[in-house]
C-alpha positions in Angstrom: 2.0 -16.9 -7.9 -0.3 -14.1 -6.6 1.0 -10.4 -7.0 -0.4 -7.7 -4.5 0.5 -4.1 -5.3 -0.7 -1.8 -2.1 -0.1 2.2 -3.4 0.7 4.4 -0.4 0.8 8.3 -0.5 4.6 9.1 0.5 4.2 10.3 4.2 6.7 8.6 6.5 5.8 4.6 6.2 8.2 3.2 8.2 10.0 0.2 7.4 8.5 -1.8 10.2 5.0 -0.7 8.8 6.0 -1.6 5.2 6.7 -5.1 6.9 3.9 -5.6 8.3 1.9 -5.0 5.5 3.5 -7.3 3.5 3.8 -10.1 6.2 -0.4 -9.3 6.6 -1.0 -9.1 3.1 0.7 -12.6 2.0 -0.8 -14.0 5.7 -4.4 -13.2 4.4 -3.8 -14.8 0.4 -2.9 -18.0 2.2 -5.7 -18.1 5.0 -8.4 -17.1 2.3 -7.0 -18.3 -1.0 -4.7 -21.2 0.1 -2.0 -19.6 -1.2 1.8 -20.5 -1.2 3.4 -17.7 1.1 6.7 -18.5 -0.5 5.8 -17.4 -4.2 3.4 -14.2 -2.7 4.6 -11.5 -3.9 3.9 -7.8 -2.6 5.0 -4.5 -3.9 4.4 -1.1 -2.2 4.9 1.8 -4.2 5.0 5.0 -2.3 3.5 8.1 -4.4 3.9 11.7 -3.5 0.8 13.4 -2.7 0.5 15.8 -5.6 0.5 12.4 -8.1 -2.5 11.3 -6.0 -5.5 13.3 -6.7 -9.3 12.5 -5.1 -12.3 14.3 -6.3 -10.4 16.3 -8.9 -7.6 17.8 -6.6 -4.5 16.5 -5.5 -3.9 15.0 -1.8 -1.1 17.6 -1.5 -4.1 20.7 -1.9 -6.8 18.3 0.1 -4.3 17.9 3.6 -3.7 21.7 3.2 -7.4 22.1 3.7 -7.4 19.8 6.5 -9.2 16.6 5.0 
């Protein structure tokens, strides 16, 4: 039963966008891996920006500076 975590930064993933991730996620275990779509499983945590950091600073601080 393959598990497939995807981490997002919490900034307005829509529902329809959520779906197709998951629907493209489990799609790609079973063209690659043979996988059984029906025990894929795929979780998408949504973390606010300042509890994701890159290069030492959080993404909060980093869009404020425009990157």
């Amino acid at each position: 039963m393959p598990y497939v975590n995807i981490k997002v930064t919490r900034e307005g993933v829509t529902a329809e966008q959520k779906s197709e991730l998951i629907k493209g996620a489990t799609d790609l275990l079973a063209r690659v891996l043979g996988k059984n779509p029906a025990t894929t499983v795929v979780v998408i945590d949504e973390v606010d920006t300042d509890n994701w950091g890159i290069g030492g600073e959080s993404v909060t601080k980093r869009r404020l500076r425009g990157l």
